[in-house]
C-alpha positions in Angstrom: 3.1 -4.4 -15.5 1.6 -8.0 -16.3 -2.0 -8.8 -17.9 -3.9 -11.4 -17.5 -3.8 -13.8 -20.1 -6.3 -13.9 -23.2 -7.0 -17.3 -22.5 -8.0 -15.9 -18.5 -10.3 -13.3 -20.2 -12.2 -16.0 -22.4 -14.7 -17.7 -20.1 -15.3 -20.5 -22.7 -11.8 -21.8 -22.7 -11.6 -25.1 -21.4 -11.0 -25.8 -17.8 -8.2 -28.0 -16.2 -9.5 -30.9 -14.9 -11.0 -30.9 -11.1 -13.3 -32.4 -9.1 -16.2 -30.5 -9.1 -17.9 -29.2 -5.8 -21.1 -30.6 -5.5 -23.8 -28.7 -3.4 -23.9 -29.5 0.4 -26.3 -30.3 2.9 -26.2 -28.7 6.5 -26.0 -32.4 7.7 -22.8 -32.4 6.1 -23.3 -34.8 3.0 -23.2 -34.3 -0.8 -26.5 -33.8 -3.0 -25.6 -37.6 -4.3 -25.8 -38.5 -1.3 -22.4 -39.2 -0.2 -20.2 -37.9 2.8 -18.6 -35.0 1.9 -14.8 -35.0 1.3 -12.1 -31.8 0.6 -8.8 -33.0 -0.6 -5.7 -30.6 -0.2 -6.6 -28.7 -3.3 -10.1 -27.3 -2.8 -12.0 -28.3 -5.8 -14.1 -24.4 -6.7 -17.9 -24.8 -8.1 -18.3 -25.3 -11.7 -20.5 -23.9 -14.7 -22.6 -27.3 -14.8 -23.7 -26.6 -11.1 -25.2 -23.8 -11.7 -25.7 -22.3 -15.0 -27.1 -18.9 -14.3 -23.3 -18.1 -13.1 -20.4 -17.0 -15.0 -17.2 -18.7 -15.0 -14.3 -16.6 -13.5 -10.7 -18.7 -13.4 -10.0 -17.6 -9.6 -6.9 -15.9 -8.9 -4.7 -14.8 -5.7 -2.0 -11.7 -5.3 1.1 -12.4 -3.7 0.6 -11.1 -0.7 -0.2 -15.1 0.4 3.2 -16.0 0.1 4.0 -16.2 3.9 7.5 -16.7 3.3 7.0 -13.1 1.6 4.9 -10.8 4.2 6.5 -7.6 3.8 6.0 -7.8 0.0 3.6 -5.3 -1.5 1.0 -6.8 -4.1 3.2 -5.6 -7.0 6.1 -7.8 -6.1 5.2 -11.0 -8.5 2.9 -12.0 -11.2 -0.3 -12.7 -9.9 -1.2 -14.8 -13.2 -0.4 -18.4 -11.6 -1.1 -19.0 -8.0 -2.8 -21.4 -5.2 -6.2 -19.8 -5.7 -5.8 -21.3 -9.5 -6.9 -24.3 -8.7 -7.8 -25.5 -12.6 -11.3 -24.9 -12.0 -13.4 -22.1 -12.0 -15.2 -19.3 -9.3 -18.5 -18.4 -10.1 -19.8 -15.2 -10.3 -23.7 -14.3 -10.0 -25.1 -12.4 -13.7 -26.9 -9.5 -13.4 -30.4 -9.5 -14.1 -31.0 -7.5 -17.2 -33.4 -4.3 -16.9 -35.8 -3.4 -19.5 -36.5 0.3 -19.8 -40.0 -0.7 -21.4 -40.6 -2.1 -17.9 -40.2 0.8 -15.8 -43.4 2.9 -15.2 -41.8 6.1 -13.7 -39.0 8.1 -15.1 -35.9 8.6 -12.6 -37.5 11.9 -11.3 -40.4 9.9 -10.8 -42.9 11.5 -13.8 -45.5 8.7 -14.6 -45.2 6.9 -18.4 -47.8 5.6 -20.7 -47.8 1.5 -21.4 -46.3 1.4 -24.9 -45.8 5.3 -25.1 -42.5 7.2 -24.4 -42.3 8.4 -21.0 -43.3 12.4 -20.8 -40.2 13.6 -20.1 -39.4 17.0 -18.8 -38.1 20.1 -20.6 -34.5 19.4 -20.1 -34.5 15.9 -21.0 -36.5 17.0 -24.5 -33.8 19.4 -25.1 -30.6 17.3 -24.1 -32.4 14.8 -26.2 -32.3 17.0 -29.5 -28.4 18.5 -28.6 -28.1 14.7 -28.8 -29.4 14.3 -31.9 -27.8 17.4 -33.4 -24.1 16.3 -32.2 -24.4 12.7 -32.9 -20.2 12.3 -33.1 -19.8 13.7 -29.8 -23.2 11.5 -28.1 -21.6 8.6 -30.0 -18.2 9.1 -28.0 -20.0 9.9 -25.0 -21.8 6.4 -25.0 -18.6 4.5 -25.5 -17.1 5.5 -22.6 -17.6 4.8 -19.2 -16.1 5.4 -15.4 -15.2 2.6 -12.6 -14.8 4.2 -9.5 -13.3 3.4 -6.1 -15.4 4.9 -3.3 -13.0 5.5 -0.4 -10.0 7.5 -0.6 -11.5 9.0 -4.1 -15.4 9.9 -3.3 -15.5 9.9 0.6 -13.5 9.4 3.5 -15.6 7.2 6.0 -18.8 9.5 6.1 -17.4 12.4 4.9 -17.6 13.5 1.5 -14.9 14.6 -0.9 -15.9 17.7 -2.6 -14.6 16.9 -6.0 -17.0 13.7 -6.1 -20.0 15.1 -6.1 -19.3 17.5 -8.7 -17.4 14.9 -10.8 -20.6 12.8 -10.4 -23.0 15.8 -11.4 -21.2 16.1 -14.7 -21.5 12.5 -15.3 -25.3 12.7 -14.7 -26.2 15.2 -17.3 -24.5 18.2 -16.0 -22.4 18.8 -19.5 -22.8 20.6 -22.4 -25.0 17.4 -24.4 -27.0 17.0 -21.0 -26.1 13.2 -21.5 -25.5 10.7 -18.6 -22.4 9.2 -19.5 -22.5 5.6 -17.5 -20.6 5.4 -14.5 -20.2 2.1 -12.2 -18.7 2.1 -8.2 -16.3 -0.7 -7.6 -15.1 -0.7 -3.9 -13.5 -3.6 -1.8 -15.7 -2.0 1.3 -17.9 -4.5 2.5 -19.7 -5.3 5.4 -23.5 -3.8 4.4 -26.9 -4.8 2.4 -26.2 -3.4 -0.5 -29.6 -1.4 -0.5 -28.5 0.5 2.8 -25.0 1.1 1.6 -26.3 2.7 -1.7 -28.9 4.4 0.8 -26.1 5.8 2.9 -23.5 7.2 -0.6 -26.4 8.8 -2.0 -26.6 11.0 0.9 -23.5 11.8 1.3 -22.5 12.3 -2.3 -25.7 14.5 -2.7 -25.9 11.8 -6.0 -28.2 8.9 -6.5 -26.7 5.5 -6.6 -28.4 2.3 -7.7 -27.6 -1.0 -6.6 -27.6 -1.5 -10.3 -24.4 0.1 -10.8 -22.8 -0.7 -7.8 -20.2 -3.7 -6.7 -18.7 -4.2 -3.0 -16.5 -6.5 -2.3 -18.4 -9.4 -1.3 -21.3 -8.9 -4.0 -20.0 -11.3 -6.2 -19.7 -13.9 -3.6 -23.8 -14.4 -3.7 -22.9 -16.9 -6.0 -22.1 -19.5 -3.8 -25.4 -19.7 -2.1 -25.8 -22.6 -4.6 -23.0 -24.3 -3.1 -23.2 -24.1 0.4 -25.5 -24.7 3.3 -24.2 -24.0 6.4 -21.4 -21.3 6.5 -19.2 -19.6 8.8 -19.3 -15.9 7.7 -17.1 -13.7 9.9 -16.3 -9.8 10.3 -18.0 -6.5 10.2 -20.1 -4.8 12.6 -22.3 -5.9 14.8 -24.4 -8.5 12.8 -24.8 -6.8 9.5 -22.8 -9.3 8.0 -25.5 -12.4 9.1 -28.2 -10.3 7.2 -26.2 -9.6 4.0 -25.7 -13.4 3.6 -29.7 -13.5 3.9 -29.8 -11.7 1.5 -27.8 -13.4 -0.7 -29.6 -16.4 -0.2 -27.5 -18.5 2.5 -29.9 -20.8 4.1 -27.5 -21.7 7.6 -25.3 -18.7 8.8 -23.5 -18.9 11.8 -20.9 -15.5 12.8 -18.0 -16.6 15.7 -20.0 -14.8 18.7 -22.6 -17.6 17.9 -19.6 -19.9 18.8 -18.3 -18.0 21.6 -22.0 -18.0 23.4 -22.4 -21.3 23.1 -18.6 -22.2 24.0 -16.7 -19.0 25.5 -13.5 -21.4 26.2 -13.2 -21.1 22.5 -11.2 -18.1 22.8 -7.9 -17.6 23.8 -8.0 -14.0 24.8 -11.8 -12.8 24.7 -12.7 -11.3 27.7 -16.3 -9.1 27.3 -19.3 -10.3 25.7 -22.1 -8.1 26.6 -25.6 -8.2 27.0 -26.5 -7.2 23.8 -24.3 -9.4 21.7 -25.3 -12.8 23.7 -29.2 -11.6 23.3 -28.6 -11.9 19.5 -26.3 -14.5 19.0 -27.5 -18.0 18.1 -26.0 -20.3 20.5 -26.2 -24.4 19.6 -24.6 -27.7 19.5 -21.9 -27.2 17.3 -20.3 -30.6 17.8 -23.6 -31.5 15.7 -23.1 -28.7 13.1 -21.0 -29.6 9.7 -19.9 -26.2 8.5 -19.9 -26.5 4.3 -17.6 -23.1 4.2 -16.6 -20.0 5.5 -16.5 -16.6 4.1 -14.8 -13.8 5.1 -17.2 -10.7 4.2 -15.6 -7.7 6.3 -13.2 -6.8 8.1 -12.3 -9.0 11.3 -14.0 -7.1 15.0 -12.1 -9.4 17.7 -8.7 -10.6 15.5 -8.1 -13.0 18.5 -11.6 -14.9 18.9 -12.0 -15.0 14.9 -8.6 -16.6 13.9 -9.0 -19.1 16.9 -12.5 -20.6 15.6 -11.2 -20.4 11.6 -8.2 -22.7 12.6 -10.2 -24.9 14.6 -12.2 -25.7 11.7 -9.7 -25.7 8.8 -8.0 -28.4 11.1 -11.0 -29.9 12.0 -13.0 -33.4 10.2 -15.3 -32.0 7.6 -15.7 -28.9 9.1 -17.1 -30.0 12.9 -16.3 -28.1 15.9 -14.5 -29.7 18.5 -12.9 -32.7 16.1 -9.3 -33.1 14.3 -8.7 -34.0 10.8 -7.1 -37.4 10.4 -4.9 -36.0 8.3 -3.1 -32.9 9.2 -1.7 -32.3 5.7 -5.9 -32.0 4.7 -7.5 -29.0 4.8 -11.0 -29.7 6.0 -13.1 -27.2 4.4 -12.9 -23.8 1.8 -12.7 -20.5 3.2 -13.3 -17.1 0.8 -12.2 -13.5 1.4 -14.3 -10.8 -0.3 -10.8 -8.7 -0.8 -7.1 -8.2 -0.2 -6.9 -4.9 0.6 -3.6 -4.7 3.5 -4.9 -0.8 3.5 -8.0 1.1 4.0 -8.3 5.5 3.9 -10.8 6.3 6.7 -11.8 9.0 8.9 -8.1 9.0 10.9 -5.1 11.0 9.4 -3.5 7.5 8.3 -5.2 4.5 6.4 -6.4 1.7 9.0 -5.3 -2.4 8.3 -7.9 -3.5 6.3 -9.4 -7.6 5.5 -5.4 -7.9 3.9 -3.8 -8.0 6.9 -6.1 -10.5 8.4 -5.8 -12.8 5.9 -1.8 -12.8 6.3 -2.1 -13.4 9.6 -4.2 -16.5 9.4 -1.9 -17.6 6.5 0.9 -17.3 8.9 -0.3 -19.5 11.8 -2.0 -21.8 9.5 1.6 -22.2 7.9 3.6 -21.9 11.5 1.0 -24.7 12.9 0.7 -27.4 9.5 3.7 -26.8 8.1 1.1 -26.3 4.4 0.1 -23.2 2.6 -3.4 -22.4 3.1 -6.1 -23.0 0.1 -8.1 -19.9 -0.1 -10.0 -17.9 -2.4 -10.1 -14.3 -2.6 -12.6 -12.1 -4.5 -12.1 -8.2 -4.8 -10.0 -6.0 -6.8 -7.5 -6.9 -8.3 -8.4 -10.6 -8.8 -9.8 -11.2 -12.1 -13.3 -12.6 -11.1 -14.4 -8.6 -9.8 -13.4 -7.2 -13.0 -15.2 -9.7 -14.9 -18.3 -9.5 -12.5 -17.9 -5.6 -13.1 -18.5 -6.3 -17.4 -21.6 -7.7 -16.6 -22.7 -4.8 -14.2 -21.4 -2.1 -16.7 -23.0 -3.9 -20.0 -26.5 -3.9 -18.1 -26.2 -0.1 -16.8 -25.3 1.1 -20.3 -28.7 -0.5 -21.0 -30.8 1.1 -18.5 -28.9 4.5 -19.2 -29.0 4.5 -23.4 -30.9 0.8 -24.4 -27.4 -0.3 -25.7 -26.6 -4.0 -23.9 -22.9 -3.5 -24.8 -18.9 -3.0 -22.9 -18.1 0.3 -23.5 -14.7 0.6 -25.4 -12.9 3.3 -23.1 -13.2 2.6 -19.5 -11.7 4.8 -16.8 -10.9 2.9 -13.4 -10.3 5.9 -10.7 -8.3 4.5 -7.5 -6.9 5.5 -4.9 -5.0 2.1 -4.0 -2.2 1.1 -6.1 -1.8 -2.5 -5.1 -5.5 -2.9 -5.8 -7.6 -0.4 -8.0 -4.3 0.7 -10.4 -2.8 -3.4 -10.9 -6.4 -4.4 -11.8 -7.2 -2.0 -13.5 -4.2 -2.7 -15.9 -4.1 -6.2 -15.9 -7.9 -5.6 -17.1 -7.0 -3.5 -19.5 -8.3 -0.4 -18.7 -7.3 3.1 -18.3 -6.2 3.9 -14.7 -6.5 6.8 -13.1 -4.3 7.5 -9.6 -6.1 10.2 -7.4 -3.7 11.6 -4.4 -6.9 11.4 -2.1 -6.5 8.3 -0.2 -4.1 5.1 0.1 -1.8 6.8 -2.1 0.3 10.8 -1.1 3.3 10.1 -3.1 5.1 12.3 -5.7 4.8 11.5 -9.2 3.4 8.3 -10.1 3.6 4.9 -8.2 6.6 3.5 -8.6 5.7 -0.1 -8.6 1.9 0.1 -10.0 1.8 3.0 -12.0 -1.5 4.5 -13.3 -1.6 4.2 -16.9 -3.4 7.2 -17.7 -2.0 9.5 -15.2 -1.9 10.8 -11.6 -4.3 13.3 -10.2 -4.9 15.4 -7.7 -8.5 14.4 -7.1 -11.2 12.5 -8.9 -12.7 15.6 -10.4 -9.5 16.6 -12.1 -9.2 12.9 -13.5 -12.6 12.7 -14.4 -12.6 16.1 -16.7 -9.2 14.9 -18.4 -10.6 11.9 -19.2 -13.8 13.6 -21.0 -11.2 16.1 -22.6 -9.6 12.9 -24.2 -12.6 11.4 -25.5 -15.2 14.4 -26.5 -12.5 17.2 -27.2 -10.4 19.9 -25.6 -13.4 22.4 -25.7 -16.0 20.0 -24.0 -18.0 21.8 -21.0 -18.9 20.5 -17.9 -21.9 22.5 -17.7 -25.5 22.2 -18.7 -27.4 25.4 -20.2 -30.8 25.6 -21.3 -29.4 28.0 -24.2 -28.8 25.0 -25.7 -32.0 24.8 -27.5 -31.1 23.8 -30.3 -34.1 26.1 -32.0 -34.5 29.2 -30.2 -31.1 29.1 -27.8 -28.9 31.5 -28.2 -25.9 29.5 -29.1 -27.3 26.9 -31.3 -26.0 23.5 -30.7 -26.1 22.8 -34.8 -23.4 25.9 -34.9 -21.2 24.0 -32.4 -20.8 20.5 -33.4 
């Protein structure tokens, strides 16, 4: 199975030479003042730009190779690719939480300024098992869980029992009472962050912050700093326009903006109802210079959406309506939030996912210029997500226990091979397969084995993963006969 590189993991090594990307205007020109100008290789934003970002060497999988299509992700090393473009993909840093700053407890108990919060009686007396069994709290805090969300905690809207009781027992439902930190790292996509957290706690009867939690497009916030005006295509309805709102984009544009102010635009698109042409944002495009466009979700109208992305990587500094003069050029940058070909859902069988987009654009783009297409592609299992996810596991192990570090043993549960299970290893940590999703096979994956094992569901990996690290004889139950002074099983007798 290959790694990545040490030199890929240290984010201080020095870069190969580019030309950096300097911040556009929506008028088209750089902040210097001059035009604005891609060459073949797309030059990726650097660390001097913007120095509240961390530096992530961007990466690609195989599956670009067009002369390749039918390959899997596991077919070639992944290490040295057209997404390495010697320069480097930023990723946004968390802000870091202080727990002195919070003035409610998490069930919402008022504190005192300068005075530990008044806890309630279980937390008092998890506190002092703690205390008592400080080999088996130390363990405890140096491990930590990654998990996939579809195919492993729910399938569309519908929860997988195992996940909410693996996720009870990882917030304080053991035998220490401790909450042993946990982060969600899916390549779904397509919401506010807020609302999608919103939406799992719900359904997997467990809180989820947007602290602890990565989709597949988070880490593209980034490039806010970068770009002005941007074509960001896919999901539903126009969820998609608000999440790049949120994430600070100043000019967003989505295709049915296009297609109402232009419906020749489309080869095949025949219905556009009332609805969608009351909220689109018609306009001049042939007076728009888009900087960038970014792929957040899944494509809605495959037809409509891979006719107005060619137009523009063919077109002159991103203009609508215009042609390069250079047809070996490619006019501006486009980003993917993940590579997923696969994605478990409600149906029996798991749907295309953003994957198989992406190869089909890298098809015509190769049938039609006779050049491979420059793109960048976030998600698991390219390097810059796993890096992002360090930063978003450090921080939750400080809001949980007040300890700004990595956690030594990290568990990445998946039910994806090509994605959750190659990361995972080339990251370096221990990967759990789960037989609820993507993959049904016997045995492990042939071509992306799980490191740590196979399982039949996320509970049964998450147990045997606790087993490993706090004993054979570790329980995944709380009782308040704990006490450590008057309980009937003492927890001084037990460590």
């Amino acid at each position: 199975m290959p790694a990545f590189e040490d030199t890929e993991l240290d984010s201080n090594r020095p870069q190969t030479p580019t030309i950096n990307l300097k911040k556009t205007m929506s008028n088209g020109t750089l902040n210097n003042g001059t035009h604005a100008k891609y060459s073949h290789i797309l030059p990726i934003p650097g660390d001097d730009q913007h120095p509240g970002s961390i530096e992530v060497p961007a990466s690609r999988s195989s599956m670009a190779e067009t002369g390749n299509l039918i390959h899997s992700l596991s077919k070639t090393d992944r290490r040295g690719s057209r997404n390495s473009f010697g320069a480097s993909l930023p990723i946004p840093r968390p802000k870091r939480h202080s727990r002195l700053s919070s003035v409610a407890t998490a069930d919402g108990r008022p504190s005192r300024p300068g005075m530990p919060s008044i806890q309630p009686t279980r937390d008092i007396l998890s506190s002092q098992v703690q205390d008592i069994r400080g080999k088996a709290t130390a363990a405890a805090k140096d491990m930590a869980f990654a998990f996939d969300i579809d195919g492993v905690l729910v399938h569309g809207d519908r929860l997988i029992p195992e996940g909410q009781r693996a996720l009870e027992i990882l917030n304080g439902d053991n035998e220490l009472g401790i909450k042993i930190p946990h982060i969600f790292l899916t390549n779904g996509s397509g919401k506010i962050e807020t609302a999608r957290c919103a939406q799992l706690s719900k359904i997997l009867h467990n809180p989820v912050s947007t602290d602890q939690f990565i989709q597949s497009h988070t880490p593209m916030s980034a490039l806010a700093e970068y770009y002005e005006t941007v074509l960001v295509v896919g999901g539903e309805s126009y969820q998609c326009r608000e999440v790049a709102k949120q994430y600070g984009f100043k000019d967003i544009i989505v295709p049915n903006d296009i297609y109402a102010a232009q419906s020749t635009i489309s080869p095949l698109r025949e219905h556009f109802t009332a609805e969608q042409r009351a909220t689109s944002t018609p306009r001049d495009f042939s007076k728009v210079k888009i900087n960038a466009i970014l792929v957040f979700s899944d494509s809605r109208d495959y037809a409509t959406d891979l006719q107005i992305i060619m137009d523009l990587l063919q077109s002159e500094d991103g203009v609508l309506g215009t042609k390069a003069k250079s047809p070996t050029e490619q006019s501006i940058p486009i980003y993917f939030s993940q590579g997923d070909l696969l994605c478990p859902t409600e149906h029996p069988n798991p749907r295309m996912s953003q994957g198989t987009f992406r190869i089909a654009l890298e098809a015509i783009y190769k049938a039609l210029t006779g050049h491979e297409l420059e793109r960048v592609v976030y998600g698991k299992p390219e390097l810059a997500t796993y890096k992002y996810a360090d930063e978003v596991m450090t921080s939750w192990m400080d809001t949980l226990h007040g300890e700004e570090k990595l956690p030594k043993h990290i568990y990445m549960v998946g039910d994806n091979p090509a994605s959750d299970i190659t990361g995972g290893n080339m990251y370096g940590w221990n990967t759990c397969l789960v037989r609820t999703g993507v993959y049904q096979g016997e045995g492990n994956d042939d071509e992306n084995p799980a490191n740590f094992g196979v399982f039949t569901n996320v509970l049964e990996a998450v147990q045997t993963a606790l087993r490993k690290e706090l004993g054979q004889d570790f329980k995944f139950k709380w009782s308040d006969a704990m006490n450590p002074v008057t309980g009937a099983h003492s927890a001084s007798a037990i460590e």
